[in-house]
Each structure stands twice: as structure tokens, then as C-alpha cells.
Jmol script that loads the backbone (N, CA, C; Angstrom):
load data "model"
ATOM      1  N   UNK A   1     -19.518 -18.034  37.036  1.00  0.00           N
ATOM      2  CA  UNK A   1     -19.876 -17.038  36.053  1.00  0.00           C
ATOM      3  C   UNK A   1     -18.674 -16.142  35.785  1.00  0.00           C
ATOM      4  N   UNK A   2     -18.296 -16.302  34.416  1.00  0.00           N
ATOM      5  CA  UNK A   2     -16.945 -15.448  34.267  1.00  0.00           C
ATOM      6  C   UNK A   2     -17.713 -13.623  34.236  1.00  0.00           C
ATOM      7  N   UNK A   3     -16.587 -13.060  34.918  1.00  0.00           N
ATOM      8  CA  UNK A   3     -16.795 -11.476  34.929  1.00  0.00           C
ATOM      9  C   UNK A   3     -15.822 -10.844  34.285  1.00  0.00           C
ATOM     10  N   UNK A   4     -16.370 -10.582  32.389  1.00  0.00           N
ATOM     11  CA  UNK A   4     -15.871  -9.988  31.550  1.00  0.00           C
ATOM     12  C   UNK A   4     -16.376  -8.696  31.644  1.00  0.00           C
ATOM     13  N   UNK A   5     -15.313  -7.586  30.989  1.00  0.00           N
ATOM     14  CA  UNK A   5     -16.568  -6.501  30.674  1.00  0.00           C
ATOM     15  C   UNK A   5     -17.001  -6.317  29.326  1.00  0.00           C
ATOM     16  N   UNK A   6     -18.272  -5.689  29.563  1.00  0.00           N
ATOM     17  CA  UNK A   6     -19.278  -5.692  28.242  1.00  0.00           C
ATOM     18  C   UNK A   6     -18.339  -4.668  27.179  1.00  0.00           C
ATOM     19  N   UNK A   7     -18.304  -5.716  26.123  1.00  0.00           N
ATOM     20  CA  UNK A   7     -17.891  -4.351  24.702  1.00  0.00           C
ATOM     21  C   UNK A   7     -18.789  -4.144  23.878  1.00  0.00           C
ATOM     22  N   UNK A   8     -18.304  -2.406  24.483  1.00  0.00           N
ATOM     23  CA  UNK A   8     -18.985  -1.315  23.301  1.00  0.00           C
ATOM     24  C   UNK A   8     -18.920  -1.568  22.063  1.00  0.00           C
ATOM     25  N   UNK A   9     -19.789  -1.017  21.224  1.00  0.00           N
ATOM     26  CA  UNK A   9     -20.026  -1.311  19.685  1.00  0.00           C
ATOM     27  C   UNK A   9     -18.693  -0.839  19.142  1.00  0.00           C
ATOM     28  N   UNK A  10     -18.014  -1.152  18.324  1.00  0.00           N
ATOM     29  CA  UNK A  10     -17.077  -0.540  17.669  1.00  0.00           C
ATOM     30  C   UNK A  10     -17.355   0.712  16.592  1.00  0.00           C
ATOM     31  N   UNK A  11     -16.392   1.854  16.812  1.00  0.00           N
ATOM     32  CA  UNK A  11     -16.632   3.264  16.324  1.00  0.00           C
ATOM     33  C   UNK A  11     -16.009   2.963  15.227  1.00  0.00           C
ATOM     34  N   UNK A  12     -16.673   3.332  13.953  1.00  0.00           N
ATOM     35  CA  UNK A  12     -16.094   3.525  12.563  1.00  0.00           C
ATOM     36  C   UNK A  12     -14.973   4.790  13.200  1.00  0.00           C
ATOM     37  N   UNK A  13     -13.502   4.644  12.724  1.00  0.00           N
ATOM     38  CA  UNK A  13     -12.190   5.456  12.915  1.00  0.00           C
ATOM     39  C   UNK A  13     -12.135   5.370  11.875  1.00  0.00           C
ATOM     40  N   UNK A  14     -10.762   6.023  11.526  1.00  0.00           N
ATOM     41  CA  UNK A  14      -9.972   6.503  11.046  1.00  0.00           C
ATOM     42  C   UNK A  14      -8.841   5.450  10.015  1.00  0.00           C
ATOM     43  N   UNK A  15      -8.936   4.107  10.970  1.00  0.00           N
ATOM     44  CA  UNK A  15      -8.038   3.355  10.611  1.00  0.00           C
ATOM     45  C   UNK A  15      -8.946   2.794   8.749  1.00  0.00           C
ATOM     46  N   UNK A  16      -9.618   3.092   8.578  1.00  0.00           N
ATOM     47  CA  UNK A  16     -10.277   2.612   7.674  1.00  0.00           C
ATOM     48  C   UNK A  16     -10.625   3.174   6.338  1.00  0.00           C
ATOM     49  N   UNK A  17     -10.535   4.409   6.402  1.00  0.00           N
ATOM     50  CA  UNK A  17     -10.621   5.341   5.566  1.00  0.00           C
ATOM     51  C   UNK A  17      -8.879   5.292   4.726  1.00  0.00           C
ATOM     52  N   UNK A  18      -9.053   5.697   3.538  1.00  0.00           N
ATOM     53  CA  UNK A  18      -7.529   6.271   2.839  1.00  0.00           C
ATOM     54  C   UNK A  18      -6.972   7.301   2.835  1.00  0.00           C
ATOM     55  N   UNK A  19      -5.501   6.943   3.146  1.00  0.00           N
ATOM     56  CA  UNK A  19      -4.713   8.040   3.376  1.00  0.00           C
ATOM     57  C   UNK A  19      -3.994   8.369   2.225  1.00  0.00           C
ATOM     58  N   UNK A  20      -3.623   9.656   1.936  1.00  0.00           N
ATOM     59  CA  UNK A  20      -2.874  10.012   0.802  1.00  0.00           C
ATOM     60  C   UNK A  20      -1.316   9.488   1.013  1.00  0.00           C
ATOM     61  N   UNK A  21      -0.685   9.456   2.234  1.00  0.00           N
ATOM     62  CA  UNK A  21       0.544   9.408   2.300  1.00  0.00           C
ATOM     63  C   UNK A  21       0.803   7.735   1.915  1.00  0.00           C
ATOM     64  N   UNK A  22       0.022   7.218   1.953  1.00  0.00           N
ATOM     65  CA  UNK A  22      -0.242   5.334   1.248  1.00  0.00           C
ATOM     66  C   UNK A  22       0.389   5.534  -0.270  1.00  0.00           C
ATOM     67  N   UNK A  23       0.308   6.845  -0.680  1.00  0.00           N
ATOM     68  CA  UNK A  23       0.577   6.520  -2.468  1.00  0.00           C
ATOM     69  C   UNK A  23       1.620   6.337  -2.493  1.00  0.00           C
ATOM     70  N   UNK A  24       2.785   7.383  -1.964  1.00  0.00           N
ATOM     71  CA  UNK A  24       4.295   7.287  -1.757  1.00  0.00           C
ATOM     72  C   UNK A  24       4.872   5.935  -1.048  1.00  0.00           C
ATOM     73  N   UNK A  25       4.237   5.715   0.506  1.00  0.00           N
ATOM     74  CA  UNK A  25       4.430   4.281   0.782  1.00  0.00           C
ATOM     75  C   UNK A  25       4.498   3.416   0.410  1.00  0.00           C
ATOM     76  N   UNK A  26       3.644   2.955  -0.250  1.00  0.00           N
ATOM     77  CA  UNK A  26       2.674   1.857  -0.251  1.00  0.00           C
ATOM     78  C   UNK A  26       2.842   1.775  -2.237  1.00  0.00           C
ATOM     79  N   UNK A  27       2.508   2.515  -3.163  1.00  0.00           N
ATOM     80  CA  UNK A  27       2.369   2.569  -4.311  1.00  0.00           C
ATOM     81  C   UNK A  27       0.540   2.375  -4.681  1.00  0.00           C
ATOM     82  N   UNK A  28       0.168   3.060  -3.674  1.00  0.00           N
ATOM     83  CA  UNK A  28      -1.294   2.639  -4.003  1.00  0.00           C
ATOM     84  C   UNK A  28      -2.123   4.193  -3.797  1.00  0.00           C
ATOM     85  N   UNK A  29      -3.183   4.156  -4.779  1.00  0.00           N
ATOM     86  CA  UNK A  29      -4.296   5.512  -5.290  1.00  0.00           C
ATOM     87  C   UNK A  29      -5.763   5.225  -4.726  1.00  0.00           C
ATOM     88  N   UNK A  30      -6.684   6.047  -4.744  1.00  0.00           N
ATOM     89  CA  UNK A  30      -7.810   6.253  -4.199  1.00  0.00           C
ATOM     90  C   UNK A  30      -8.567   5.827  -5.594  1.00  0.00           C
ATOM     91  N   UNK A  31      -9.338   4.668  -5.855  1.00  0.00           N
ATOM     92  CA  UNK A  31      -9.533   4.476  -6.994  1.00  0.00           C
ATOM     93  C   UNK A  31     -11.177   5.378  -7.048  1.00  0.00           C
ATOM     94  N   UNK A  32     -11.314   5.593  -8.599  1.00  0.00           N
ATOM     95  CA  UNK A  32     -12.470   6.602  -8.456  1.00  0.00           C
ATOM     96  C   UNK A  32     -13.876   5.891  -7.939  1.00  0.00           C
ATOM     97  N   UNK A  33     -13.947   4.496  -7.620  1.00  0.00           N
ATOM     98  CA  UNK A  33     -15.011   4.164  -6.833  1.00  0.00           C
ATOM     99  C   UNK A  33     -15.221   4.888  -5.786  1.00  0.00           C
ATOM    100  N   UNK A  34     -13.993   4.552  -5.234  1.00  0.00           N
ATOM    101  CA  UNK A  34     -13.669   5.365  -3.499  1.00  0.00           C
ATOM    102  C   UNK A  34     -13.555   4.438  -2.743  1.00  0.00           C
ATOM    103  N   UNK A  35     -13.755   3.169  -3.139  1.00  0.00           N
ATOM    104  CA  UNK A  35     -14.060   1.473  -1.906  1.00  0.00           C
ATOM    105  C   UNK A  35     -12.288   0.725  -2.304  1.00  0.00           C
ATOM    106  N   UNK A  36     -11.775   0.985  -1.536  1.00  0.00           N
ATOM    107  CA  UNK A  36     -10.587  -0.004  -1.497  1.00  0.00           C
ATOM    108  C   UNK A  36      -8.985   0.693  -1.982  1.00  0.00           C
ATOM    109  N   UNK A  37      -7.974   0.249  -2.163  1.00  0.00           N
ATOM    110  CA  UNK A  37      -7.112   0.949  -2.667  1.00  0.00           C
ATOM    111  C   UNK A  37      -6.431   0.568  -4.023  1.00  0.00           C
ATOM    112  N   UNK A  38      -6.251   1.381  -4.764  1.00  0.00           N
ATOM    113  CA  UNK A  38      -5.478   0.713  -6.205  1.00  0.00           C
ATOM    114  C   UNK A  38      -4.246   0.303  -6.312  1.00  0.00           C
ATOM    115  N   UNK A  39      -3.262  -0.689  -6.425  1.00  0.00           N
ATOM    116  CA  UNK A  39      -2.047  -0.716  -6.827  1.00  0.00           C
ATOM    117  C   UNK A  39      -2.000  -0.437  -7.961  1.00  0.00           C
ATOM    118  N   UNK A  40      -0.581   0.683  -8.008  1.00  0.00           N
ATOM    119  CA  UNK A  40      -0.328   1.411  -9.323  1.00  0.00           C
ATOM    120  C   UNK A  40       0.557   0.527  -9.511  1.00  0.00           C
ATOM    121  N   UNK A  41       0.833  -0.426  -9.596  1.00  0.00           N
ATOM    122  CA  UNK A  41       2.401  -1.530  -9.974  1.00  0.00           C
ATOM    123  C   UNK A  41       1.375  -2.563 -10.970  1.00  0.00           C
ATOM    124  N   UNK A  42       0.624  -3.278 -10.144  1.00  0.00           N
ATOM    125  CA  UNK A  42      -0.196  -4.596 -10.752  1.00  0.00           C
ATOM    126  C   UNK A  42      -1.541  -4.456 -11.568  1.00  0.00           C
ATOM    127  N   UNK A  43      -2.089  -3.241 -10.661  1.00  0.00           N
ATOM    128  CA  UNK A  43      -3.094  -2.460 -11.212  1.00  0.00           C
ATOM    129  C   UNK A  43      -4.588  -3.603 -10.576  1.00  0.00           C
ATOM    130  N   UNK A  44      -4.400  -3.857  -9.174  1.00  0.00           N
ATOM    131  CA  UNK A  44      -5.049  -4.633  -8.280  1.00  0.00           C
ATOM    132  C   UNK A  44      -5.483  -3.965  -7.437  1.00  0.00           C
ATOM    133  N   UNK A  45      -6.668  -3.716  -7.308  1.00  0.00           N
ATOM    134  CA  UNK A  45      -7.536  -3.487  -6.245  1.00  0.00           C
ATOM    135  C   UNK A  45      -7.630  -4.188  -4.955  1.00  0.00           C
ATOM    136  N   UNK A  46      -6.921  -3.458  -4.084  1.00  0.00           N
ATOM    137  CA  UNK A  46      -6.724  -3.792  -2.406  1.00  0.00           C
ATOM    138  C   UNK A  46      -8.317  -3.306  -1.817  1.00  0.00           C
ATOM    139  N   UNK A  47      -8.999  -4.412  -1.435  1.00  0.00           N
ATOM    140  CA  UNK A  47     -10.167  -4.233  -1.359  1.00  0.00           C
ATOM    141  C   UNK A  47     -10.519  -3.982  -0.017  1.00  0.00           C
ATOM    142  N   UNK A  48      -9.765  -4.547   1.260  1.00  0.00           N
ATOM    143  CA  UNK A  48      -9.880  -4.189   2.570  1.00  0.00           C
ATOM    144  C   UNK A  48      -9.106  -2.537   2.992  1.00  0.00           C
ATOM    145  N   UNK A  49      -9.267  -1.579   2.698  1.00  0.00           N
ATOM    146  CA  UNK A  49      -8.532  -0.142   3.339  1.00  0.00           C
ATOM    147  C   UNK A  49      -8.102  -0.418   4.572  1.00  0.00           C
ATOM    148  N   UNK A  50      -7.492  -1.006   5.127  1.00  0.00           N
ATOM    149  CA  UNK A  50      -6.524  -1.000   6.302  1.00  0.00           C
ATOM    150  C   UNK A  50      -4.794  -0.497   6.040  1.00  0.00           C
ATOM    151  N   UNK A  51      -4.408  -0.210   6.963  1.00  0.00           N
ATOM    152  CA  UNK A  51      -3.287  -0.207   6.363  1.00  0.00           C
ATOM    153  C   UNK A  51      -2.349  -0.951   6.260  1.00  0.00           C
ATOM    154  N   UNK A  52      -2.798  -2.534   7.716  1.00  0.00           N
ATOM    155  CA  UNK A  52      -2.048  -3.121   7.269  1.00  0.00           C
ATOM    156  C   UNK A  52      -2.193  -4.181   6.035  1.00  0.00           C
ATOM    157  N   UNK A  53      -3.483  -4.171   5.274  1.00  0.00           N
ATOM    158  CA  UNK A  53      -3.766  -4.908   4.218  1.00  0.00           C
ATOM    159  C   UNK A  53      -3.380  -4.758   2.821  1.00  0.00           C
ATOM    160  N   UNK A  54      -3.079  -2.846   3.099  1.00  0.00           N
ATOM    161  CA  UNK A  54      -2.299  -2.352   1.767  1.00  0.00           C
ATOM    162  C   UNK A  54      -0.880  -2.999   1.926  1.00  0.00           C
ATOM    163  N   UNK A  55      -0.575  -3.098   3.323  1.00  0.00           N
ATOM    164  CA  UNK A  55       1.038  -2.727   3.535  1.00  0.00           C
ATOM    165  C   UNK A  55       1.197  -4.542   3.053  1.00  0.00           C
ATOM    166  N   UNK A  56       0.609  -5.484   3.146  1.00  0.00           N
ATOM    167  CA  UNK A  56       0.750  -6.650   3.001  1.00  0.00           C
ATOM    168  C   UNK A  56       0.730  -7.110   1.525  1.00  0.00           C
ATOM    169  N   UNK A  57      -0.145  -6.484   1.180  1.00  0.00           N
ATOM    170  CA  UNK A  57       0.139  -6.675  -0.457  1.00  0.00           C
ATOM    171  C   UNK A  57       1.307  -5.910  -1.282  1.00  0.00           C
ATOM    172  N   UNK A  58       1.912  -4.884  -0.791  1.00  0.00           N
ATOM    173  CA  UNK A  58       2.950  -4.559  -0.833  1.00  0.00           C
ATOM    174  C   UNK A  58       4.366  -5.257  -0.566  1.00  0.00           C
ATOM    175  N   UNK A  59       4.255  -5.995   0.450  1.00  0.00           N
ATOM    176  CA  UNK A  59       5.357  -6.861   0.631  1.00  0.00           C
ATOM    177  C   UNK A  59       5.278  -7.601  -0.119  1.00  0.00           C
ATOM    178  N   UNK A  60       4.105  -8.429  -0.045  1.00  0.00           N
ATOM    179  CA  UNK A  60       4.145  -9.855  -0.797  1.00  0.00           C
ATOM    180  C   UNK A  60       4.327  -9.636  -1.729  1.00  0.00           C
ATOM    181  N   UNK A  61       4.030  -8.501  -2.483  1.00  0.00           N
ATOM    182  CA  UNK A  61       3.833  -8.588  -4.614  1.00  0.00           C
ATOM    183  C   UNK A  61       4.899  -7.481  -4.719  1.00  0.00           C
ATOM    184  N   UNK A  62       5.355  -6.416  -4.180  1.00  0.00           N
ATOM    185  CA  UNK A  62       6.031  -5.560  -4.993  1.00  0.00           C
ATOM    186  C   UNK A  62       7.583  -4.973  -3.839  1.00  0.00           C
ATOM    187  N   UNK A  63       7.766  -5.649  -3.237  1.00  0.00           N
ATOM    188  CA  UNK A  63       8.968  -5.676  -2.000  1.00  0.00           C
ATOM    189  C   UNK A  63       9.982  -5.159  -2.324  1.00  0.00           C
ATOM    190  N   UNK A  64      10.249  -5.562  -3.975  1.00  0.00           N
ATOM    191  CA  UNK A  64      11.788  -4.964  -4.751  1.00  0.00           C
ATOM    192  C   UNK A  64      11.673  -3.068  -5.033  1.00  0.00           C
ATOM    193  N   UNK A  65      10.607  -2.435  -5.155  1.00  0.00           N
ATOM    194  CA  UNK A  65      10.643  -1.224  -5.288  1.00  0.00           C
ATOM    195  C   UNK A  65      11.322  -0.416  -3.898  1.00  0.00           C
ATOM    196  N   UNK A  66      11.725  -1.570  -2.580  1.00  0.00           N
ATOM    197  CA  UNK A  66      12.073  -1.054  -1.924  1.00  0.00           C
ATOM    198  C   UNK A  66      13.609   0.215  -2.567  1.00  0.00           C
ATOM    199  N   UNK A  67      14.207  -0.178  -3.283  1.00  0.00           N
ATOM    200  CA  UNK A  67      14.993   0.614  -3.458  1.00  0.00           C
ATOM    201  C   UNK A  67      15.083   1.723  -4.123  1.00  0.00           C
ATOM    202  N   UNK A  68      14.069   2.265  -4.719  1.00  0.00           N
ATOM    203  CA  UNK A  68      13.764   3.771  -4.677  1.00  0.00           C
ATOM    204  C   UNK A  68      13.182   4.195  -3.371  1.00  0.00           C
ATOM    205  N   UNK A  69      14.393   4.415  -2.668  1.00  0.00           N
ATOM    206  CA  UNK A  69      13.929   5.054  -1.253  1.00  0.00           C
ATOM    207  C   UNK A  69      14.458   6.995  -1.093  1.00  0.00           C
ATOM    208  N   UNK A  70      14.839   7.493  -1.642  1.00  0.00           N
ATOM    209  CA  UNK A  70      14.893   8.881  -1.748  1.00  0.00           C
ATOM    210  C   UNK A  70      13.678   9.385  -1.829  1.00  0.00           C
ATOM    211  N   UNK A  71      13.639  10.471  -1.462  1.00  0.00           N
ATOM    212  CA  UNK A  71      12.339  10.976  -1.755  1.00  0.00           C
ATOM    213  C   UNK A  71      11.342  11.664  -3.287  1.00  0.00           C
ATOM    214  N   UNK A  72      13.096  11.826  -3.637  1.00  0.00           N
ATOM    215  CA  UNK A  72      13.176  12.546  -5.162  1.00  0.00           C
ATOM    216  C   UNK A  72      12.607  11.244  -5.828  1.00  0.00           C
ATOM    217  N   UNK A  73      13.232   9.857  -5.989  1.00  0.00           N
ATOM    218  CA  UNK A  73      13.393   9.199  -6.823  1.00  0.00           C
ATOM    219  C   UNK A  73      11.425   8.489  -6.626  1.00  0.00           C
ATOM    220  N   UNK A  74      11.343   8.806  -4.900  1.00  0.00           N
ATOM    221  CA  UNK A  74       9.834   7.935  -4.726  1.00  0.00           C
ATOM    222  C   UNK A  74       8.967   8.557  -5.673  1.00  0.00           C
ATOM    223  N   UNK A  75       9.045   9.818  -5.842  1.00  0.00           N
ATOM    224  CA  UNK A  75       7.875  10.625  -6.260  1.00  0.00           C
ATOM    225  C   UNK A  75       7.949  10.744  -8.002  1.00  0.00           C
ATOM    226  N   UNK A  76       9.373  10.192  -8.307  1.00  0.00           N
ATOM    227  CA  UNK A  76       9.083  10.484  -9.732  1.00  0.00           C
ATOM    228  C   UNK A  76       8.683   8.765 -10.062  1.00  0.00           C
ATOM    229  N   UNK A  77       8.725   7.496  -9.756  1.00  0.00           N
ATOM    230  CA  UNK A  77       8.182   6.533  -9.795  1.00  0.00           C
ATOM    231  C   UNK A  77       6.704   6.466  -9.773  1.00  0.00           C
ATOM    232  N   UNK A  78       6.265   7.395  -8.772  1.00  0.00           N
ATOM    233  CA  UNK A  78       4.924   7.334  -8.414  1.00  0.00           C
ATOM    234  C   UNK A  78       4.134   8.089  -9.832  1.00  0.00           C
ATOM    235  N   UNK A  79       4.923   9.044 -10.100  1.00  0.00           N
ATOM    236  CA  UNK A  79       4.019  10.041 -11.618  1.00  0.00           C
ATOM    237  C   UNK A  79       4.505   8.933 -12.506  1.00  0.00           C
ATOM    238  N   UNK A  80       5.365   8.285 -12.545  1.00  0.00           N
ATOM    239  CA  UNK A  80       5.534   7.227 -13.910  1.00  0.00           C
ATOM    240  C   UNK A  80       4.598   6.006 -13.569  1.00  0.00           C
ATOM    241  N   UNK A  81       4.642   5.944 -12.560  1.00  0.00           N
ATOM    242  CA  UNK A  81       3.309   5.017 -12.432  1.00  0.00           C
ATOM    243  C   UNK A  81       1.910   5.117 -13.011  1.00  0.00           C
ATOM    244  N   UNK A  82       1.613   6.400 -12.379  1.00  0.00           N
ATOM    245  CA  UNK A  82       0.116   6.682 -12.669  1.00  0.00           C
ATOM    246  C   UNK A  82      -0.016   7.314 -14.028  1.00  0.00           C
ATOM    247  N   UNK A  83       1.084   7.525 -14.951  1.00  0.00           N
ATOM    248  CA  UNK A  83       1.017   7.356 -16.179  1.00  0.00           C
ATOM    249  C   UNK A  83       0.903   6.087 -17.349  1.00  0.00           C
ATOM    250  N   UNK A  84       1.470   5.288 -16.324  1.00  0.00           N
ATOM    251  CA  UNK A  84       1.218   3.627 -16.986  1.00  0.00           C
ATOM    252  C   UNK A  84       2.785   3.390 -17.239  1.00  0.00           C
ATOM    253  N   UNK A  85       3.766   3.960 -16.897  1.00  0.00           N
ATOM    254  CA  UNK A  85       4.845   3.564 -17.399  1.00  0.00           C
ATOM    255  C   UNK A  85       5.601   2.841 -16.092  1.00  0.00           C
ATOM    256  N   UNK A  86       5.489   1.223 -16.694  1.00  0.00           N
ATOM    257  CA  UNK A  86       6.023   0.698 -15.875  1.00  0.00           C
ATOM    258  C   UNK A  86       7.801   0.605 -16.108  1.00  0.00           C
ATOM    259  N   UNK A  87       8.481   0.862 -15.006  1.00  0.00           N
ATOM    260  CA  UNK A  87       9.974   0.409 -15.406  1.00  0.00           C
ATOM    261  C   UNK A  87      10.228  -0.951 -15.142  1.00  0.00           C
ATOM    262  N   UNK A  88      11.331  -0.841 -15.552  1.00  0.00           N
ATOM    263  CA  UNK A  88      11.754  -2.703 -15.724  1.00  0.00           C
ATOM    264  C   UNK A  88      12.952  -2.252 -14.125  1.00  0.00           C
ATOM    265  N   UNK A  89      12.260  -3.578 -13.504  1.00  0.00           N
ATOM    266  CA  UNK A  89      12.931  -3.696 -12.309  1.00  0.00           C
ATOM    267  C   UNK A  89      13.342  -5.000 -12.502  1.00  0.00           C
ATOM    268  N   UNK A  90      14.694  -5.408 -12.223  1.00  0.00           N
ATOM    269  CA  UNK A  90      15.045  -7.100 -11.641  1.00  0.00           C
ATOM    270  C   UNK A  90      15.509  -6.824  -9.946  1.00  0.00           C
ATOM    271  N   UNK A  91      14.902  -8.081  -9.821  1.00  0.00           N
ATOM    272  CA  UNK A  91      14.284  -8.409  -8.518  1.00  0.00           C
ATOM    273  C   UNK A  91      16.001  -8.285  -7.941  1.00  0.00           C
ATOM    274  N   UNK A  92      15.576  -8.381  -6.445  1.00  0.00           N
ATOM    275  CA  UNK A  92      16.857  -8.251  -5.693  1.00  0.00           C
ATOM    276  C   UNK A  92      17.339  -9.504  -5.433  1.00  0.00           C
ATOM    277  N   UNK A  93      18.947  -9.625  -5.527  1.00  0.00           N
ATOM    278  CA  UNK A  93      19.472 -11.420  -5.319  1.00  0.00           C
ATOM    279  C   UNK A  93      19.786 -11.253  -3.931  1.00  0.00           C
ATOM    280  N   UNK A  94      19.714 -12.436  -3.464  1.00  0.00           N
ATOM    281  CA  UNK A  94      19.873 -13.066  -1.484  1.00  0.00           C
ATOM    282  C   UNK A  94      20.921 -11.950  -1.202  1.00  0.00           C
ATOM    283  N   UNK A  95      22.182 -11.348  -1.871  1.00  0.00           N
ATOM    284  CA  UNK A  95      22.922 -10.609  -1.373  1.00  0.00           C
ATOM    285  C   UNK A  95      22.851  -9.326  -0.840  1.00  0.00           C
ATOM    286  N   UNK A  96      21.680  -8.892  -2.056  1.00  0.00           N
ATOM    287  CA  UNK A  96      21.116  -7.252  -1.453  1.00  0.00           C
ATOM    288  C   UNK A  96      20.271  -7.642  -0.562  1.00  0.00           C
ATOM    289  N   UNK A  97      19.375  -8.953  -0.484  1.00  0.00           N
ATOM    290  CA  UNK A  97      18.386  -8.419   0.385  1.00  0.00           C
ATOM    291  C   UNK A  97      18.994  -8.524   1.993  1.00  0.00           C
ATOM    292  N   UNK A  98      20.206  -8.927   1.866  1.00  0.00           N
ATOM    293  CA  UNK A  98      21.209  -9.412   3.664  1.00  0.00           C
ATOM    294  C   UNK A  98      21.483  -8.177   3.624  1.00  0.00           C
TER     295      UNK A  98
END
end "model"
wireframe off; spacefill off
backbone 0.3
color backbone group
């Protein structure tokens, strides 16, 4: 007879709920449902709130915004975002991304 111990029910945390600091990170909003997170780039609903599920769709689909990394430059991307104004980004070649 294996001697595991019994697990407790799992506590709804924290990890699940949305964080504001995700918008700057991440490029993603609290959509007015309230269930999931918005990408302001694709305009795709991240439907699992984790963070690492935002952070994954972030890599995979929008990786090149890595280079607005200032803080000045994050935050004025983010208001041109949620205005609809997308900028024209070309993607990064094998050289920047080494």
C-alpha cells in the first residue's frame, strides 16, 4: 500500500486573477467581460488568466515588440495600442535576435 499524503482541495489564489502590471509586460487589458485577458497587438482573447498563458502567447505571436524596452517608449506603445494604432514593426533578423 503506497503511503502518499492526502491533497487538500486547491485554494482559488491569486495566480488566477489579472494583474494590471500584465498590460506593460505582456501587451494585454482586462477585457470588459472580466474572463480572460485581451491582446492589444492581435486583438485575441487569452482565455486561460495565468500568467504563464498570457506570457506564452506573447512569445509565440508578438516576441519582436521586445524592443521597446524603456519605460518611456513601453507606455507610449501601450496608449497607441489601446487606441487602435497599430505601428508597423519588421520583425527582428537572426542577427538581432543573437
Amino acid at each position: 500500500m503506497w503511503m502518499t499524503p492526502k491533497r487538500s482541495k486547491m485554494e482559488v489564489d491569486d495566480s488566477r486573477v489579472f494583474r494590471t502590471e500584465w498590460t506593460q509586460r505582456y501587451l494585454v487589458v482586462e477585457p470588459p467581460e472580466g474572463e480572460g485577458a485581451l491582446c492589444l497587438v492581435c486583438r485575441r482573447l487569452v482565455v486561460a488568466t495565468r500568467e504563464r498563458d498570457v506570457r506564452r502567447h506573447y512569445e509565440a505571436e508578438h516576441d519582436y515588440y521586445e524592443r521597446y524596452v524603456a519605460e518611456g517608449e513601453r507606455a507610449a506603445l501601450v496608449e497607441r495600442l489601446r487606441q487602435g494604432d497599430l505601428p508597423v514593426v519588421v520583425p527582428l533578423t537572426p542577427e538581432e535576435r543573437a
